[in-house]
C-alpha positions as CSV (number, residue, x, y, z in Angstrom):
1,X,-18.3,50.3,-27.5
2,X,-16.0,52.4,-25.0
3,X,-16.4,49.8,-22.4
4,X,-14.2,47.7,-24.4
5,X,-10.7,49.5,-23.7
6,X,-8.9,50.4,-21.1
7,X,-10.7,52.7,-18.4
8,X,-8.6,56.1,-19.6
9,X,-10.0,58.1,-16.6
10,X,-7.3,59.8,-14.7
11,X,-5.9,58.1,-11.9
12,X,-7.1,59.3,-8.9
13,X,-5.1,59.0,-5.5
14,X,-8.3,57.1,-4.5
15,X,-8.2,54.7,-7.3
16,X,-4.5,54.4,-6.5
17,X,-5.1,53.5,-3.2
18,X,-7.4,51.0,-4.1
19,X,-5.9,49.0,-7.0
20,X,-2.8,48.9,-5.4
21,X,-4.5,47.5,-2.6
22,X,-6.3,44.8,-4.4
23,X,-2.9,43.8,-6.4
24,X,-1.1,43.9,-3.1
25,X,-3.6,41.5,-1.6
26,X,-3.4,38.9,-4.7
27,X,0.6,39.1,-4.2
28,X,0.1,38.2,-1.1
29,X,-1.7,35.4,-1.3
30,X,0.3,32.4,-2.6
31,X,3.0,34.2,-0.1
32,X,1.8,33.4,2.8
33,X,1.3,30.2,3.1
34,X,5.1,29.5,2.0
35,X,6.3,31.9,4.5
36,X,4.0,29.9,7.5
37,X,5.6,26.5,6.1
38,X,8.9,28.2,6.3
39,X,8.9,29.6,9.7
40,X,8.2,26.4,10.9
41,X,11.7,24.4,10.9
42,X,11.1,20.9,10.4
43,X,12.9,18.8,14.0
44,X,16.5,17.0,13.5
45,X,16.0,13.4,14.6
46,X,18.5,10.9,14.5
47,X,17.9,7.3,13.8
48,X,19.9,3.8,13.8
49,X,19.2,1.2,11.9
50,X,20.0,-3.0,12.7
51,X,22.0,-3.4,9.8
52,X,23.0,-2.1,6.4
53,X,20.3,-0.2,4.4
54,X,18.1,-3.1,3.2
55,X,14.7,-4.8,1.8
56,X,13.5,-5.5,5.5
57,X,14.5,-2.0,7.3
58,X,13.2,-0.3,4.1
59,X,10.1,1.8,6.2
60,X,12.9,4.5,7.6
61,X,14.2,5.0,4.7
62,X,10.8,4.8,2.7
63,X,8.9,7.3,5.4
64,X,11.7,9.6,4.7
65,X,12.0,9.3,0.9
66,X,7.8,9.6,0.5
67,X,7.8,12.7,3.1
68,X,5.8,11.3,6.1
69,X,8.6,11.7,8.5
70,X,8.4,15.9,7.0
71,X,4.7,16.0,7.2
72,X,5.0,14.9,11.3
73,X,7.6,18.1,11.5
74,X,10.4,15.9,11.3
75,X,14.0,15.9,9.9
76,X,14.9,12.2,10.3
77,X,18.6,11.2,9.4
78,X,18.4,7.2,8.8
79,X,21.7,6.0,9.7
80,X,22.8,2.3,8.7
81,X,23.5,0.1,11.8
82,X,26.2,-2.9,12.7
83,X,23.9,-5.1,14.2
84,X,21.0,-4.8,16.7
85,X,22.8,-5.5,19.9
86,X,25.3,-2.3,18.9
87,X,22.0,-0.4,18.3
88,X,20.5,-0.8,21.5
89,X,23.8,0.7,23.2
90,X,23.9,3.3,20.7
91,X,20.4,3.9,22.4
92,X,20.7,3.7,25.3
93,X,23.8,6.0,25.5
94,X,21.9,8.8,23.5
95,X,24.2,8.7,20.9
96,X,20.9,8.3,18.6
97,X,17.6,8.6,19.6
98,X,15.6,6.2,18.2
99,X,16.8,2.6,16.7
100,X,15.5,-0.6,15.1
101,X,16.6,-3.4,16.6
102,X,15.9,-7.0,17.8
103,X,13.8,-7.4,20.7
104,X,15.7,-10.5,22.3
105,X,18.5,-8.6,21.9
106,X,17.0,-5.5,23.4
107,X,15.4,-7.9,26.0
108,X,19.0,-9.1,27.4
109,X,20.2,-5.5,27.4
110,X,17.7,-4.1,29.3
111,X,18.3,-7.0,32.3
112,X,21.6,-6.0,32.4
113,X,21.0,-2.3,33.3
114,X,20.0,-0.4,29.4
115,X,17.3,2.0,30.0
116,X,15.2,1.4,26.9
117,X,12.1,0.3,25.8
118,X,10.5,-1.1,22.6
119,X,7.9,1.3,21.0
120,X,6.9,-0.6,18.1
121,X,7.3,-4.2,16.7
122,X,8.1,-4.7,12.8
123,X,9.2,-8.2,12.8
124,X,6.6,-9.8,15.4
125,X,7.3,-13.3,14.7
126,X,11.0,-14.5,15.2
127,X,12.8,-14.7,11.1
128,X,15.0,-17.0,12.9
129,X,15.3,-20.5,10.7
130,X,17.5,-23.7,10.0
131,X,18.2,-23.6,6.1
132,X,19.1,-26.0,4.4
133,X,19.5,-26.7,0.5
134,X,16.5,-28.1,-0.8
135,X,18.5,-31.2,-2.5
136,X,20.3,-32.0,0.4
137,X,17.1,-34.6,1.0
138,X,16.4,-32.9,4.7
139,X,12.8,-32.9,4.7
140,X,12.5,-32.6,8.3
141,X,14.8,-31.0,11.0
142,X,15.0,-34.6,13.1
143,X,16.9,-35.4,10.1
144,X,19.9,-33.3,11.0
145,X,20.5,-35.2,13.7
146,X,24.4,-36.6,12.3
147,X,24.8,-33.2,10.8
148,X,26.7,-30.3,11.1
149,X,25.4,-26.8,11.1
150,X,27.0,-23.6,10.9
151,X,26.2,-20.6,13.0
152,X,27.7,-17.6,14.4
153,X,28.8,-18.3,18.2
154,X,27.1,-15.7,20.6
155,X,23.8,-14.7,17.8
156,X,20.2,-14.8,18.8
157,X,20.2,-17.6,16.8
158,X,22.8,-19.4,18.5
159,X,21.0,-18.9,22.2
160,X,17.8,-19.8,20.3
161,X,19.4,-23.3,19.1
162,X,18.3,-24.9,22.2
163,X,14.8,-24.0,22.0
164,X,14.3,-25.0,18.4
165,X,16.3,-28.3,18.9
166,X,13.5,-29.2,21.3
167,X,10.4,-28.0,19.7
168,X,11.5,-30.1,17.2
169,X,12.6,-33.1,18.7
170,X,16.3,-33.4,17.7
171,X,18.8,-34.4,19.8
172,X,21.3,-31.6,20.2
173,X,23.9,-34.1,20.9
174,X,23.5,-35.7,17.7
175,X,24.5,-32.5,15.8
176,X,27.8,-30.9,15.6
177,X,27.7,-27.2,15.6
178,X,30.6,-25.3,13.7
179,X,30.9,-21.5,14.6
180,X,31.6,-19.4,11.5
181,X,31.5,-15.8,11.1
182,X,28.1,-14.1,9.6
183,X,29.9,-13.8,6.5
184,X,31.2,-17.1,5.9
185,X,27.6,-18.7,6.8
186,X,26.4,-18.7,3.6
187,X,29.4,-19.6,1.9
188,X,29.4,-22.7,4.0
189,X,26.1,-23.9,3.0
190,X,26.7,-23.1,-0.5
191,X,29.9,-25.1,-0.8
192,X,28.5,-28.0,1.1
193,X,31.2,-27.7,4.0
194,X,27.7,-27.9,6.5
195,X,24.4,-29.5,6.3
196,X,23.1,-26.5,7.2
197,X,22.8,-22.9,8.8
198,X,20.9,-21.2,11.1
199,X,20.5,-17.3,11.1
200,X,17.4,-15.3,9.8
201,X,16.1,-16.3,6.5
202,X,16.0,-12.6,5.2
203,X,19.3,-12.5,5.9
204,X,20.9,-15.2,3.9
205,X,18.2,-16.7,1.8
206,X,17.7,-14.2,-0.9
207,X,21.7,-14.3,-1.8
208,X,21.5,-18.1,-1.7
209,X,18.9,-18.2,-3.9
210,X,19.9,-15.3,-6.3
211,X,24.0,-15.4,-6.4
212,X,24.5,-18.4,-6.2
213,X,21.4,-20.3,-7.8
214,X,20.2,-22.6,-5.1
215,X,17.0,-23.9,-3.8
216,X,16.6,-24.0,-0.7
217,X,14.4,-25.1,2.5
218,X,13.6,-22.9,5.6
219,X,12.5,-24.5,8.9
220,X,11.5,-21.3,11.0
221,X,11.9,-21.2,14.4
222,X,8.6,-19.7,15.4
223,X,6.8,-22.8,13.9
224,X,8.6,-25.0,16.4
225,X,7.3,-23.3,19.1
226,X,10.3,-20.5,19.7
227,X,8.4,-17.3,20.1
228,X,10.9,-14.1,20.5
229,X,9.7,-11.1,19.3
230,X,12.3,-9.6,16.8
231,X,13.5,-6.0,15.2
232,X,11.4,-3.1,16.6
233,X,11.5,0.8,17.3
234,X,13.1,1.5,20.5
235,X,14.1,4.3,22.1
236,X,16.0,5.6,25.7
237,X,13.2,5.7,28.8
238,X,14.2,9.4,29.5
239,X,12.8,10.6,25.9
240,X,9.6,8.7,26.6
241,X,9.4,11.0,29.6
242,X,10.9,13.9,28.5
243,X,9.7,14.2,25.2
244,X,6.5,11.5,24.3
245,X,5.4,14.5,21.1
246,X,8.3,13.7,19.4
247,X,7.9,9.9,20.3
248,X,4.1,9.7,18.9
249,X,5.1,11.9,16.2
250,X,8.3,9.5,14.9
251,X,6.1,5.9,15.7
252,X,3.6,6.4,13.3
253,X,5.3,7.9,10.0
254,X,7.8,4.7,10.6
255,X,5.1,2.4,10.5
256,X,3.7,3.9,7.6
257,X,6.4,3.4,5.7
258,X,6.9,0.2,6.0
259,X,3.2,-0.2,4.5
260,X,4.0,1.8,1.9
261,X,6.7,0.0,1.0
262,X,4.7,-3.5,1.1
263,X,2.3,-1.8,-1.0
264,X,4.7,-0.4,-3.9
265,X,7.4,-2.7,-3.7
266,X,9.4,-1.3,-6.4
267,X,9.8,1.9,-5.0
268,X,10.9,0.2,-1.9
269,X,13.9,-1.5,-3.5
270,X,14.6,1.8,-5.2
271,X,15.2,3.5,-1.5
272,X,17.4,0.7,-0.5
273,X,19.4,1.1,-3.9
274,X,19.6,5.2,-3.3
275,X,20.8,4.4,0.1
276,X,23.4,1.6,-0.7
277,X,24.3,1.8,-4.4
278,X,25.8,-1.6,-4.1
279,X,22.5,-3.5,-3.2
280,X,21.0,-6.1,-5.6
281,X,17.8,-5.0,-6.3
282,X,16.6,-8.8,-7.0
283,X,18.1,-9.9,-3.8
284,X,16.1,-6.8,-1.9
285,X,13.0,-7.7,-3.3
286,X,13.8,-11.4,-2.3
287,X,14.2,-9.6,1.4
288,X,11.5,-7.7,1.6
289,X,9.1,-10.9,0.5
290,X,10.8,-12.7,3.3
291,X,10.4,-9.9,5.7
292,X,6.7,-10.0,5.2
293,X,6.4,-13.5,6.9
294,X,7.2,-12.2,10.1
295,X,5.1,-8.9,10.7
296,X,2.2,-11.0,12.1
297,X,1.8,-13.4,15.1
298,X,-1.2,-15.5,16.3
299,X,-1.5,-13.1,19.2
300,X,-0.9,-9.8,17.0
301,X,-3.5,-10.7,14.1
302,X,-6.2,-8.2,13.5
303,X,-3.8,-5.6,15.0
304,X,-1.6,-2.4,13.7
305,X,2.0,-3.0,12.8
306,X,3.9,-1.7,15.8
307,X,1.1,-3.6,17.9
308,X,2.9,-5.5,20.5
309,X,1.0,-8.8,22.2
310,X,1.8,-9.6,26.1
311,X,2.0,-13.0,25.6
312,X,4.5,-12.8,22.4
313,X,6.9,-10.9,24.9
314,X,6.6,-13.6,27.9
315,X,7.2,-16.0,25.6
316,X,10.8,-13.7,24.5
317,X,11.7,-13.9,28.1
318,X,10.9,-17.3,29.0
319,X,13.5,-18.3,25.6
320,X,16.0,-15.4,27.2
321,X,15.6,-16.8,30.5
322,X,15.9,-20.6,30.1
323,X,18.4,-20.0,27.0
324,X,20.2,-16.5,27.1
325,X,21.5,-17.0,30.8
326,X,19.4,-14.3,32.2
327,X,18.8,-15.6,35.3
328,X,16.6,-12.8,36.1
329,X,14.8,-10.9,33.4
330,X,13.0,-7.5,33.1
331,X,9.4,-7.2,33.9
332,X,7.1,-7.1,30.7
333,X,6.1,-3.9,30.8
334,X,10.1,-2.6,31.4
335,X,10.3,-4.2,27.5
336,X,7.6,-2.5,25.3
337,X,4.8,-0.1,25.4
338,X,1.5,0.4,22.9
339,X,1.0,4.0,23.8
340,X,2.7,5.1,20.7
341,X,1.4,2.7,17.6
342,X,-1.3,4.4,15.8
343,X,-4.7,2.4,15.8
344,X,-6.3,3.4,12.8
345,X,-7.3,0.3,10.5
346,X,-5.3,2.0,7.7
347,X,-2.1,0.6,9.3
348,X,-3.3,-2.9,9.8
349,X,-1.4,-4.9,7.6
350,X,-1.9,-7.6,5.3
351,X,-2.4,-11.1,7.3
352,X,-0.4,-13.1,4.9
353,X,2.8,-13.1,3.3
């Protein structure tokens, strides 16, 4: 029975020694490992968006939110951006070290002297498009030939004009072009001052659709033969160099994010509405569906997200070169690099929207 209660045998220095060693040992335990994590400071790392904090930029904000960027070691401050050709100088001045931002746009800084480099493509096939409302009757883009579109003078969009008018067969003379700042686009359409707009779809669509309840019609670019690869990771040559760790480990938890985000949608218009209170979650959601349509090409089919194809990037600088008055454009591999997009099937995304 006595081996019921407590041992009463007086407490030797030995058995001091020893129990307190053993309760010292289980303190320990669930210590240590906190004070390993701790001793390891997680890196700053700065970050640009294109644009405001929205549906299709969500995977910054999502790897950050969902931890991946902290898992990598990594600190990252998502910062919202004011278009992707001030992103790419933001770049390539250092002021942030990595961005997201259009790759024609990245494409036509670079010939003029920017030393950066796309590391991974989001929006592989170009979201450019002609909208138009769906009862305007336009069916077809030859039959805006007698119209007038809106568009903002000096966009991607603008340059790419050219190049759609003729992979679709309208005469560009036939059309009268009304330059209208990225605000008023929209608007313009809505109102029925213009027959139609040009600009990307995530971009103007969902609000059309949503605030102001109209159908409408997208004619995208990339179906009539304008390939320009679009919004992508980049970052300055000299970190590639200097620092291609921090590089690798900043790629991938970017690009899982966006998956993530595909995958749980909800919680993806939740990070945009934590970032930017003001956002319409049904108009996000609208973005992100239309964001979806352009993370796979022809040429990047079967591949990772990131994954960049060769001929998708000629193609960029064959539109910048006949159309964006570069007379002499960078050499392919001055534009991207694969090196840094993870290959595992697990980020292979969906094939269709």
């Amino acid at each position: 029975m006595n081996n019921h209660f407590p041992d009463r045998r007086p407490l030797s220095r030995r058995r001091f020694l020893k129990s307190s060693g053993l309760a010292a040992s289980a303190l320990a335990l669930p210590a240590a490992p906190y004070r390993a994590r701790a001793a390891t400071a997680l890196r700053p790392v700065s970050m640009t968006l294109d644009w405001i904090y929205q549906g299709p930029n969500v995977g910054f904000t999502m790897a950050r939110d969902k931890g991946f960027y902290r898992d990598a070691g990594l600190d990252v401050t998502v910062n919202s951006g004011k278009g992707s050709g001030t992103t790419a100088q933001l770049v390539a001045s250092k002021a942030t070290q990595f961005g997201f931002s259009d790759g024609y746009a990245v494409a036509n800084g670079i010939s003029k002297g920017m030393a950066i480099k796309t590391i991974g493509s989001v929006f592989r096939k170009n979201p450019a498009a002609l909208i138009v409302l769906a009862d305007s009757g336009i069916t077809s883009p030859k039959q805006l030939e007698g119209k007038t579109i809106a568009m903002t003078a000096g966009s991607g969009q603008f340059q790419q004009w050219p190049a759609f008018a003729k992979g679709s067969g309208i005469d560009a003379s036939k059309v009268q072009m009304v330059n209208i700042d990225p605000a008023g686009v929209g608007p313009a359409l809505v109102n029925n001052k213009v027959d139609g707009i040009g600009g990307y779809a995530q971009g103007y669509v969902p609000a059309i659709e949503i605030r102001a309840k109209k159908q409408v019609r997208i004619f995208w670019f990339a179906d009539y033969g304008v390939t320009v690869v679009s919004n992508g990771i980049i970052v300055h040559d000299d970190l590639l160099k200097s620092d291609p760790e921090l590089v690798r480990a900043f790629v991938a938890p970017s690009i899982k994010g966006f998956l993530y985000g595909r995958q749980h949608p909800d919680e993806a218009v939740a990070s945009v509405v934590k970032y930017l209170p003001t956002a319409d979650p049904k108009i996000v959601r609208r973005e992100l569906e239309l964001s979806w349509k352009t993370w796979v090409t022809p040429h990047t089919a079967g591949k990772p997200l990131g994954w960049e194809a060769e001929a998708d990037w000629a193609s960029t600088v064959q539109v910048l070169k006949q159309y964006g008055g570069v007379n002499t454009p960078p050499a392919l591999d001055a534009l991207f690099t694969n090196a840094f997009v993870p290959m595992g099937a697990e980020y292979v995304p969906p094939q269709t929207a």
